[in-house]
Backbone as a printed PyTorch tensor [residue, N CA C, xyz], in Angstrom:
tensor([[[107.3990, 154.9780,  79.4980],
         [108.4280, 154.0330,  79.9010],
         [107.8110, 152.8830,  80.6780]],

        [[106.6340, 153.0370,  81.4380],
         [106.1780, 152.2550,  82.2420],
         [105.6190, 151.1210,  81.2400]],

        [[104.7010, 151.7550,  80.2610],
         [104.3420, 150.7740,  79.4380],
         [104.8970, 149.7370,  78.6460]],

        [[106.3160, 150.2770,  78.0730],
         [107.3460, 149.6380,  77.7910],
         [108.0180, 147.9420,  78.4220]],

        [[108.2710, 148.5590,  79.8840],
         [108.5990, 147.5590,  81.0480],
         [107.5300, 146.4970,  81.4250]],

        [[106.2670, 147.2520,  81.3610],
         [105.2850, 146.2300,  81.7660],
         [104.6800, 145.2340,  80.5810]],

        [[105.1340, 145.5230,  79.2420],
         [105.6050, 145.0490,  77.9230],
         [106.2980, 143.8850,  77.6680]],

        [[107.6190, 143.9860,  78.1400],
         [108.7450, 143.2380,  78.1420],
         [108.5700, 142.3800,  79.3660]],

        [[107.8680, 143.1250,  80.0860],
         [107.5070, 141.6160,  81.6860],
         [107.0220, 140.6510,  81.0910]],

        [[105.9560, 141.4170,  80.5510],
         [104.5540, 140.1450,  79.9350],
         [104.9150, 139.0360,  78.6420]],

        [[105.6880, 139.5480,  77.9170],
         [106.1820, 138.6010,  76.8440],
         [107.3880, 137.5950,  77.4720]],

        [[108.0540, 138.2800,  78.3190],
         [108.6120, 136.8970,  78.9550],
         [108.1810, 135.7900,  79.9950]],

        [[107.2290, 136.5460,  80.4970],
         [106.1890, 135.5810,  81.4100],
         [105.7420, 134.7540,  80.2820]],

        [[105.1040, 135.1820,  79.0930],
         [104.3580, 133.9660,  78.2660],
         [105.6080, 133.0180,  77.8190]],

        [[106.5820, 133.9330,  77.1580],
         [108.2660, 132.9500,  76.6870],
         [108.3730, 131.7220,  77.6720]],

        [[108.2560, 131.9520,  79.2440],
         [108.7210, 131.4470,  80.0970],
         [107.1640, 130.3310,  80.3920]],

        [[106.6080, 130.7890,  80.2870],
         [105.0950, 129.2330,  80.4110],
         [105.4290, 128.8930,  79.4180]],

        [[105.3040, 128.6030,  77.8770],
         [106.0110, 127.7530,  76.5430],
         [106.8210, 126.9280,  76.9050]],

        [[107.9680, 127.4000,  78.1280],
         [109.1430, 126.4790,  78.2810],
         [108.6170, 125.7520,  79.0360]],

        [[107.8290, 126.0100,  80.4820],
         [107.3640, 125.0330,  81.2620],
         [106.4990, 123.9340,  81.1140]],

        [[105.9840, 124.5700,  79.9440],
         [104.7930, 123.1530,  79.1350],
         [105.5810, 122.3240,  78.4820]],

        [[107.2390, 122.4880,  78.2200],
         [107.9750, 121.5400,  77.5230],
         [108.1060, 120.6340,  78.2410]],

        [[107.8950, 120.1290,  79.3850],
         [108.4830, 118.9950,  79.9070],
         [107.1350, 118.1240,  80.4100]],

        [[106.2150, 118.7700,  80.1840],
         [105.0030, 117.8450,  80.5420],
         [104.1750, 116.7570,  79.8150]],

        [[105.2090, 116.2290,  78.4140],
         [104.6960, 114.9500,  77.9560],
         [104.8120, 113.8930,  78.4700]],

        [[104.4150, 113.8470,  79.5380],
         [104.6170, 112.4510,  80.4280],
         [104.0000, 111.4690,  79.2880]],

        [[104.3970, 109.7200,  79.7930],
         [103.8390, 108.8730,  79.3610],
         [104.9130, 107.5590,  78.6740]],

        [[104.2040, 106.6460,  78.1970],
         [104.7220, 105.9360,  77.5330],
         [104.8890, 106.3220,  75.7480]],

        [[106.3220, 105.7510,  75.7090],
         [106.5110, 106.1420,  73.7000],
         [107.5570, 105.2310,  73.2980]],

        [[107.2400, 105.1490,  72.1530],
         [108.0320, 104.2200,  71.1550],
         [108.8000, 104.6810,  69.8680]],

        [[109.4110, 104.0380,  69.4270],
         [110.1870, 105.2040,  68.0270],
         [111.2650, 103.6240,  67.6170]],

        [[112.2270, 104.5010,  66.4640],
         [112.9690, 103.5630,  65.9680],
         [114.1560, 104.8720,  64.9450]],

        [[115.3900, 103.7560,  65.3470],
         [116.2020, 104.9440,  64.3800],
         [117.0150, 103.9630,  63.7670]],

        [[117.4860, 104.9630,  62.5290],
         [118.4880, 104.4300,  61.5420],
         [120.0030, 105.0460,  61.5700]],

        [[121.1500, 104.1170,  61.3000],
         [122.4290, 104.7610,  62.2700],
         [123.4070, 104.5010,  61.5490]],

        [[124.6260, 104.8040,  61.8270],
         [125.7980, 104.3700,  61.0950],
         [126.5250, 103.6900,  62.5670]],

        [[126.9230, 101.8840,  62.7410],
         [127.4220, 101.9160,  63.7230],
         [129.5020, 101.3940,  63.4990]],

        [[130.4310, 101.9690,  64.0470],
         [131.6260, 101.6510,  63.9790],
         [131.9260, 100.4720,  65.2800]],

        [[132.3940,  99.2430,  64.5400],
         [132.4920,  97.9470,  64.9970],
         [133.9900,  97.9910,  65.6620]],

        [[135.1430,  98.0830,  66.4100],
         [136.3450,  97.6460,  66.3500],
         [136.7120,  96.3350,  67.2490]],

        [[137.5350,  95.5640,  66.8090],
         [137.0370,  93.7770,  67.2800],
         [138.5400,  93.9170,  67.9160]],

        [[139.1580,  93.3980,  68.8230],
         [140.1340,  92.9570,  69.2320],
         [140.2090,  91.6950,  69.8530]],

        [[140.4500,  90.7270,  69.2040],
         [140.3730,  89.5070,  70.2020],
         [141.9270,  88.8470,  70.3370]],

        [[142.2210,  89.0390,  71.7090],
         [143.6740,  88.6360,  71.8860],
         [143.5850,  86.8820,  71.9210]],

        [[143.1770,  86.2360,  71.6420],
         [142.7540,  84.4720,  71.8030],
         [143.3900,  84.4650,  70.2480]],

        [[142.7550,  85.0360,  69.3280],
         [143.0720,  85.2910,  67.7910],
         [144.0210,  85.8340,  67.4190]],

        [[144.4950,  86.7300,  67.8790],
         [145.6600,  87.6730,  67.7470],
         [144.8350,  88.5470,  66.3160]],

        [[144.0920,  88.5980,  66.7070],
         [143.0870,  89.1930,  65.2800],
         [142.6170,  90.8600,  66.1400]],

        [[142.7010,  91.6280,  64.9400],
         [142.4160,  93.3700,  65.3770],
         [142.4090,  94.3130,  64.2040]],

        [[140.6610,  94.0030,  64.0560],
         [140.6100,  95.1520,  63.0110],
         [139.3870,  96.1090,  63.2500]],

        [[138.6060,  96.6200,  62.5410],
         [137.8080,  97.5920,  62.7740],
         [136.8120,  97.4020,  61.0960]],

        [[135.6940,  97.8000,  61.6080],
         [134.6070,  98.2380,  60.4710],
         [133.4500,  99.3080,  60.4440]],

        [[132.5190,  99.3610,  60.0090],
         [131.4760, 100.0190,  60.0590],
         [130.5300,  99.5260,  59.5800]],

        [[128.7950,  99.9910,  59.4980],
         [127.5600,  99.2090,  58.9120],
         [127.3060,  99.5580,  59.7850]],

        [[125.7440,  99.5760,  58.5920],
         [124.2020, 100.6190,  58.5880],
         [123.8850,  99.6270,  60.1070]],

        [[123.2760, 100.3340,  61.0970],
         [122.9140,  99.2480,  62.2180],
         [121.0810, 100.2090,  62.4500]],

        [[120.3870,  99.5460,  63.7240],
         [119.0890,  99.9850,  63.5210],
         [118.7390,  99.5120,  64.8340]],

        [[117.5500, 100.1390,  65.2890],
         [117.3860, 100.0790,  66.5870],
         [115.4670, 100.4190,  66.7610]],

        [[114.7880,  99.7070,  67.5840],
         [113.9710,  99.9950,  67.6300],
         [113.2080,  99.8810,  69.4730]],

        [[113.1110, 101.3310,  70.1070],
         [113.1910, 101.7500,  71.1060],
         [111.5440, 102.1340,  71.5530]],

        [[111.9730, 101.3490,  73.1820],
         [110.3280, 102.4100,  73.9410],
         [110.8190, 102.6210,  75.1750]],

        [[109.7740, 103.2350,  76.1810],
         [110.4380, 103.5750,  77.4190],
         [109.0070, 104.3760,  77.7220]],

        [[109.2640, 104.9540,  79.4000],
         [108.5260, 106.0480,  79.7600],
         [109.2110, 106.9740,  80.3110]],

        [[108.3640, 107.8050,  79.8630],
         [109.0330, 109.4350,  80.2730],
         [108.3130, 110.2040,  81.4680]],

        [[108.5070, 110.7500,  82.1840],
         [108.2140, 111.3950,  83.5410],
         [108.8120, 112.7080,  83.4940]],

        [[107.3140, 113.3700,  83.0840],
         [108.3010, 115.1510,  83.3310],
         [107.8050, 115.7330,  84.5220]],

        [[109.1190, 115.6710,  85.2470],
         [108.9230, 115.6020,  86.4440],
         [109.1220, 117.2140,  86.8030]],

        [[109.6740, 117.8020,  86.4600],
         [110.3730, 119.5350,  86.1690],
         [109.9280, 120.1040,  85.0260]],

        [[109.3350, 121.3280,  85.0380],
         [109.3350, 121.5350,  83.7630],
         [110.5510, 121.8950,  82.6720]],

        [[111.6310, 122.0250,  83.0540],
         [112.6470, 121.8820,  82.1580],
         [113.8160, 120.4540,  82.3970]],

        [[113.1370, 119.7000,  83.4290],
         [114.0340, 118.5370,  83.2030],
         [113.1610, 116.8970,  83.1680]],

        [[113.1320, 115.9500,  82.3560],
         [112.2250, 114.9080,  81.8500],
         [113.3690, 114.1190,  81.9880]],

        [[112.7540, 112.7810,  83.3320],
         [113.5690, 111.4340,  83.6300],
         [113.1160, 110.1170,  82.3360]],

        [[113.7750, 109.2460,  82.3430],
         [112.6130, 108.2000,  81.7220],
         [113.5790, 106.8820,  81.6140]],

        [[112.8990, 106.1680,  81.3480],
         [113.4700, 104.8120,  81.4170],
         [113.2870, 104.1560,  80.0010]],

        [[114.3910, 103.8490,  79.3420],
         [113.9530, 103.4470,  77.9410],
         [114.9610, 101.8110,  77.4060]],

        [[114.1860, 101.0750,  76.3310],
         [114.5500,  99.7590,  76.4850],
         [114.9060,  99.8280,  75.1120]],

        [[115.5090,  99.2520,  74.5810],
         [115.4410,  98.4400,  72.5340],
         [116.3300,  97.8020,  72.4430]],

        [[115.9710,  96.9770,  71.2420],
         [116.5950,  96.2040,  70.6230],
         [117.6590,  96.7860,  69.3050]],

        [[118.6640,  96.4550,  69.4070],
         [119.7190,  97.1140,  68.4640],
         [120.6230,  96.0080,  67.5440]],

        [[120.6190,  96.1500,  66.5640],
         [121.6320,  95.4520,  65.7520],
         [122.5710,  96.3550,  64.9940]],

        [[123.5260,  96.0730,  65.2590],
         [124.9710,  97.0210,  64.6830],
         [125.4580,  96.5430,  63.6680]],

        [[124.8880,  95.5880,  62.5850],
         [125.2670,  94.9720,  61.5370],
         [126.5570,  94.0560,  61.7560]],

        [[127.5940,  94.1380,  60.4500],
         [128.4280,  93.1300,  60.5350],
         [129.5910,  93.8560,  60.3430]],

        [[131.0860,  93.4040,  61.0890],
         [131.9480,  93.9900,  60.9160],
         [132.9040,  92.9020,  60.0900]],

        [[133.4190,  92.5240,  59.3570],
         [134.2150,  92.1880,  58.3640],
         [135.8640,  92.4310,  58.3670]],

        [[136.6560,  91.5030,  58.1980],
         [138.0230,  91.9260,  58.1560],
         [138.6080,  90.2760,  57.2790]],

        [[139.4590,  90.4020,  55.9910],
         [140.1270,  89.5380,  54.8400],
         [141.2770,  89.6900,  55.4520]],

        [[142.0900,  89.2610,  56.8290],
         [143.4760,  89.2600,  56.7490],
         [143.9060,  88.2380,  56.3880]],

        [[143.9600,  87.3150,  57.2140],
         [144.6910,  86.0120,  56.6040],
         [143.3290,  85.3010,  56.0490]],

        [[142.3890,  84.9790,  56.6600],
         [141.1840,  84.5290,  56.1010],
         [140.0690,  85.4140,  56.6110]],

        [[139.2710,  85.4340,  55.5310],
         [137.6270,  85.9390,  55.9520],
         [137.4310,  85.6750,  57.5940]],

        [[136.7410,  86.7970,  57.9820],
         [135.9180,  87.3100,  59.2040],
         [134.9140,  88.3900,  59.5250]],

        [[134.3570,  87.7560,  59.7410],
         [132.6480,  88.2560,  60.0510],
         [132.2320,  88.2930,  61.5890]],

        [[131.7970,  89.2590,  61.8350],
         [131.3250,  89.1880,  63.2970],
         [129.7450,  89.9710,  63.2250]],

        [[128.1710,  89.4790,  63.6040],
         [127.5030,  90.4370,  63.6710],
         [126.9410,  90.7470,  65.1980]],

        [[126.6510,  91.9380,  65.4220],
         [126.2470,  92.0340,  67.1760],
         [124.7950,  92.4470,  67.2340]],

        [[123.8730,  91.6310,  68.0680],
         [122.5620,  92.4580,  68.2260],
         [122.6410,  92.4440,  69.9720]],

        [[121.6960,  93.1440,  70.3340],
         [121.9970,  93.4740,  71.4610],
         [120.5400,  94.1240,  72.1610]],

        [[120.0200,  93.6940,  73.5590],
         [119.1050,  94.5130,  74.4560],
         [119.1550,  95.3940,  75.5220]],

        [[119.0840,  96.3160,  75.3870],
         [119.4820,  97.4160,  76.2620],
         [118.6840,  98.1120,  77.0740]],

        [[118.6230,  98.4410,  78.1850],
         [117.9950,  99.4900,  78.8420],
         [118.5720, 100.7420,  79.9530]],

        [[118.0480, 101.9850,  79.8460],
         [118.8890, 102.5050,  79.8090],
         [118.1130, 103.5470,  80.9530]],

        [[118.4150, 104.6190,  81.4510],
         [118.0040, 105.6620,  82.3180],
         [118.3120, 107.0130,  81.8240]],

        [[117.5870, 107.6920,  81.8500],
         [117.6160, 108.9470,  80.5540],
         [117.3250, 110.0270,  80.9360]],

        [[118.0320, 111.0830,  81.4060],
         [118.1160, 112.3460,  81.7690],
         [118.0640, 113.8790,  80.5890]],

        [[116.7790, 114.3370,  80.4650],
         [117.2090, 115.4880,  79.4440],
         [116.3930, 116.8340,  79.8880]],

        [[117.0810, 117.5870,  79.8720],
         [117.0160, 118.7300,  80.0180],
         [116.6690, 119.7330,  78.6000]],

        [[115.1170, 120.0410,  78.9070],
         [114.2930, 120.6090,  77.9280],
         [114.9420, 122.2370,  77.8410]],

        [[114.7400, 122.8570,  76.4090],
         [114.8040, 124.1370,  75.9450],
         [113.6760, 124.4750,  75.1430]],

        [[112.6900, 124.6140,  75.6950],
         [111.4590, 124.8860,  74.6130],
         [111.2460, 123.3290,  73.5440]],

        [[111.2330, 123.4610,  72.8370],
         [110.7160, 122.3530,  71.7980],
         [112.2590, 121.4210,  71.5240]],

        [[113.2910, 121.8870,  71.6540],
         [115.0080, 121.6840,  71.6710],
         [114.9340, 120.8520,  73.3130]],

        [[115.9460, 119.8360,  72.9030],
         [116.1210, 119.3790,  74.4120],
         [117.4630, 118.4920,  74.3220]],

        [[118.2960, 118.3830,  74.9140],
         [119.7200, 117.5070,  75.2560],
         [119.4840, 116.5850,  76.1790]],

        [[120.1120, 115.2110,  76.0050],
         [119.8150, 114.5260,  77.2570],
         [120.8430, 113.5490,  76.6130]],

        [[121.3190, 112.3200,  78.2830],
         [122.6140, 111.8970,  78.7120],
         [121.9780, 110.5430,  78.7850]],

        [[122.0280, 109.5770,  79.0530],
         [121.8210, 108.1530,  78.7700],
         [123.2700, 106.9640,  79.7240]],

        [[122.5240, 106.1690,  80.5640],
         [123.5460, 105.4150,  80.9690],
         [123.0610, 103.8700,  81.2290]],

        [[123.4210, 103.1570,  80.7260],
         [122.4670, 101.5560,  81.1780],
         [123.3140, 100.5360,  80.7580]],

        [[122.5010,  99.8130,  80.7930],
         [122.9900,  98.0700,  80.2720],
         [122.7170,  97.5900,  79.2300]],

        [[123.4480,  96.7040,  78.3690],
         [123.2480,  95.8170,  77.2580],
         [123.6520,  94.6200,  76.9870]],

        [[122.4030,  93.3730,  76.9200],
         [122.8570,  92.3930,  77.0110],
         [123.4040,  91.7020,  75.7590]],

        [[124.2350,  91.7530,  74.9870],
         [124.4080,  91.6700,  73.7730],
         [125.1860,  90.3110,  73.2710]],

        [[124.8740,  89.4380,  71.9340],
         [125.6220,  88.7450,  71.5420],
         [125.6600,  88.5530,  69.8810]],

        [[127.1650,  88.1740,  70.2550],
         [127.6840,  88.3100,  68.5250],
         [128.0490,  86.9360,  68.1190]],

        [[127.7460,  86.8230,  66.6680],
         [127.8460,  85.3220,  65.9660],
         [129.0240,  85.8320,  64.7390]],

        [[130.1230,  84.4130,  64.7620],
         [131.1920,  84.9740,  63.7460],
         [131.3700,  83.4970,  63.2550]],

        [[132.2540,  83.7140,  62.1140],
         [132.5950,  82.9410,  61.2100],
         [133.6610,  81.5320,  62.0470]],

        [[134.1670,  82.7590,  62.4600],
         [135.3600,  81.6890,  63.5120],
         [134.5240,  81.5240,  65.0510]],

        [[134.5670,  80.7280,  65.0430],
         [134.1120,  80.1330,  66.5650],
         [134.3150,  80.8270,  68.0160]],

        [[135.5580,  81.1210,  67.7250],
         [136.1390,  81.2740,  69.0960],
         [135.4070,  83.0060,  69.2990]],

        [[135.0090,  83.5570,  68.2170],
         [134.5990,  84.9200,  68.8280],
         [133.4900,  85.0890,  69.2180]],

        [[132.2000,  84.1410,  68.8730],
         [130.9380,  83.9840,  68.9700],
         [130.9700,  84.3240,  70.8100]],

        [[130.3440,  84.6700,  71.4110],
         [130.4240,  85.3700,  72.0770],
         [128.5420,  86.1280,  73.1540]],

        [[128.2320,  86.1520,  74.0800],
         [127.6070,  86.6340,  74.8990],
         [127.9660,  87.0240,  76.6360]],

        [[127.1200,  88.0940,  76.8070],
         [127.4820,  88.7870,  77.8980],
         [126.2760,  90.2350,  78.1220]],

        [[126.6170,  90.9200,  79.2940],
         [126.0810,  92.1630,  79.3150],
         [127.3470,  92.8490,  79.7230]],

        [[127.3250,  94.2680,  79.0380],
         [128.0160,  95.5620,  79.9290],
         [127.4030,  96.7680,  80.2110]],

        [[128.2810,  98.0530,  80.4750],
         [127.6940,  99.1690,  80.4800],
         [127.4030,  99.8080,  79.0970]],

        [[126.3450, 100.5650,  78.7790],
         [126.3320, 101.6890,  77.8570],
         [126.2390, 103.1630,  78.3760]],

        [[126.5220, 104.0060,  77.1770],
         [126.4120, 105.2170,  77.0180],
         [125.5760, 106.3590,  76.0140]],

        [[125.1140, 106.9660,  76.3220],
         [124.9000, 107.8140,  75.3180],
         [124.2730, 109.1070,  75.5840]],

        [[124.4180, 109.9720,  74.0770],
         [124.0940, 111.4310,  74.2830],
         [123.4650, 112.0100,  73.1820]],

        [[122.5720, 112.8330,  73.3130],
         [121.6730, 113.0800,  72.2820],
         [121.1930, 114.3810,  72.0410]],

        [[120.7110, 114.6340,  70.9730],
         [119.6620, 115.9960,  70.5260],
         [118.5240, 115.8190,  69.9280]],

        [[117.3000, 116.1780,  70.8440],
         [116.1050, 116.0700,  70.1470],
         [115.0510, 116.9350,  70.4120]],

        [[114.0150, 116.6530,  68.4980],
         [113.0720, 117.9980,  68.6210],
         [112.1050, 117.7090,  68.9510]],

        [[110.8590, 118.3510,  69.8050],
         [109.9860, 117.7200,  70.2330],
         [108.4910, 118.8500,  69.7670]],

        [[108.1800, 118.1720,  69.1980],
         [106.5770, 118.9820,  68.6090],
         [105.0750, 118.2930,  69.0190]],

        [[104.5350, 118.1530,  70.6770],
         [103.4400, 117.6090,  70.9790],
         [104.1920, 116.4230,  71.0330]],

        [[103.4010, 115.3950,  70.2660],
         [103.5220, 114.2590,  70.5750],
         [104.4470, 113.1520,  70.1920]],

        [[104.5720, 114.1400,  68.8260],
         [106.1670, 113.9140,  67.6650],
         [107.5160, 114.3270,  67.9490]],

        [[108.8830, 113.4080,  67.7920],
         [109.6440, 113.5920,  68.4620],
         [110.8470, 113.2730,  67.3900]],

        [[111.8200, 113.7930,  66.7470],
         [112.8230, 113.9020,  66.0990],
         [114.1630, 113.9560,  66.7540]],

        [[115.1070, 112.6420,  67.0180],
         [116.0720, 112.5850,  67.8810],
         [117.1860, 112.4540,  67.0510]],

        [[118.7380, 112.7110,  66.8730],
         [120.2120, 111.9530,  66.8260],
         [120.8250, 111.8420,  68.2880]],

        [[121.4580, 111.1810,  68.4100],
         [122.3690, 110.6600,  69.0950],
         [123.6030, 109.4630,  69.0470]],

        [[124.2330, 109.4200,  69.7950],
         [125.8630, 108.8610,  69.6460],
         [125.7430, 107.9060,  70.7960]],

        [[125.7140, 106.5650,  70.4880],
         [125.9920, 105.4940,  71.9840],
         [127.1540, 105.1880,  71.3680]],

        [[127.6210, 104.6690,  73.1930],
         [128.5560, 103.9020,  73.0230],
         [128.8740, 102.6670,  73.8090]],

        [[129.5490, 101.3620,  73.2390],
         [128.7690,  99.8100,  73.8260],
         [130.4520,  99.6590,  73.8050]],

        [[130.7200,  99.2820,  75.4240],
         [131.6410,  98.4130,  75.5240],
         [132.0510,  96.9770,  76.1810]],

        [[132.2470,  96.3630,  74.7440],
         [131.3300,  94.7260,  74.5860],
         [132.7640,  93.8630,  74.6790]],

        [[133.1290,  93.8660,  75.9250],
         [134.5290,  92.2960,  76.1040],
         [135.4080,  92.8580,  75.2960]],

        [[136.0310,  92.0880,  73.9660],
         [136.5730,  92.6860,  73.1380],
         [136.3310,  93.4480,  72.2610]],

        [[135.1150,  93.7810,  71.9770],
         [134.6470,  94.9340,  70.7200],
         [134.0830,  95.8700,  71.3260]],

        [[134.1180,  96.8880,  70.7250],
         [133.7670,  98.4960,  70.8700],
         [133.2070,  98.8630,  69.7590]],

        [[132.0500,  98.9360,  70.4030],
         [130.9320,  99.8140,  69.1500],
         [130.6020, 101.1650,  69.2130]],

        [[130.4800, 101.6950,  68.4890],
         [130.0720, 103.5740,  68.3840],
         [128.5840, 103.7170,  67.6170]],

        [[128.0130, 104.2230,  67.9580],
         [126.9540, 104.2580,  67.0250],
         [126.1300, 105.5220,  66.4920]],

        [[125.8540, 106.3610,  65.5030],
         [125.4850, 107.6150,  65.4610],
         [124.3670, 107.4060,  64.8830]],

        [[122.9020, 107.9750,  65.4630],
         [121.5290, 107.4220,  64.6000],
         [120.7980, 108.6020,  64.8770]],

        [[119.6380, 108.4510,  63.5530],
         [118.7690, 109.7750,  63.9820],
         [117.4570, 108.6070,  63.6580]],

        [[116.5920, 109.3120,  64.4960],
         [115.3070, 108.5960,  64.5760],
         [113.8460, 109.7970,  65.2460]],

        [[112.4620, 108.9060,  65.0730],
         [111.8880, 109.7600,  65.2770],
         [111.1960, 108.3740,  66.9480]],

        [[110.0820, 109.5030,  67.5040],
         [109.7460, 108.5950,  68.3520],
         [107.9790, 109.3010,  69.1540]],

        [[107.0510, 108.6430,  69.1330],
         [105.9530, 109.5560,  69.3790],
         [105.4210, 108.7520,  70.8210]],

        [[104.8930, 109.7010,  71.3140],
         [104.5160, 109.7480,  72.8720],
         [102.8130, 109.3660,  72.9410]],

        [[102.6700, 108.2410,  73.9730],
         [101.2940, 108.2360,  74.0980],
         [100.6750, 109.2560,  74.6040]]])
């Protein structure tokens, strides 16, 4: 029985160093993802209110600080374009949004699996057909994520969310991202 116990100690002591080496990719990294983003436009000046979707894309860096071994801070920046949102009511309308963001990034490692929460700024501006919506500013963002992490290689999705004056963007992207 003794051998047993002193068995089951030892394989979770090693289980349990695996997890603690998860959070020690410190450093600088870069990546880029591909997304589906949902556009919805309300502009009360127009009396105009519709909604769209389009492929949007993003290309991201930041540094990471594993500061815990199961919890990694980091600070991350990109450039994002959410494509064009479109609406034929009375006449054609086009709106497209690109946008710079940076953000503060909290995730909490599970072995090679890790979740993490996202909160920052985006300075974003949109160009439209009609004048009056063309448009710049910064607000808050959001976002939340799942990603796999193998060494230096990094396989992410996640869901932001941009709330821009009158439009509200959603965005769902999976991307990869590798660590210096």
């Amino acid at each position: 029985m003794k051998r047993v116990t002193v068995l089951v100690l030892c394989l979770a002591l090693l289980s349990m160093a695996g997890t603690a080496s998860a959070g020690k990719e410190t450093g600088p990294y870069v990546g880029g993802s591909l997304g589906w983003s949902a556009i919805d436009v309300s502009s009360d000046d127009l009396d105009s209110d519709y909604d769209d979707d389009d492929l949007g894309y993003k290309i991201f860096a930041g540094y990471n600080f594993g500061v815990i071994p199961l919890l990694d801070l980091a600070i991350e920046g990109s450039y994002v374009d959410f494509g064009k949102a479109s609406s034929s009511q009375i006449t054609e309308q086009d709106v497209e949004i690109t946008g710079w963001d940076l953000f503060g990034l909290a995730a909490l490692n599970l072995g090679p699996v890790g979740v993490f929460g996202k909160v920052g700024q985006i300075w974003w501006d949109s160009d439209s057909n009609i004048s009056q919506i063309d448009d710049s500013d910064n607000d808050m963002a959001y976002g939340i994520g799942l990603r796999f992490q193998i060494g230096s290689v990094g396989i992410r999705g996640e869901y932001e969310y941009f709330d821009l004056g009158d439009t509200d963007v959603g965005m769902f992207s999976v991307g990869a991202s590798w660590t210096f």
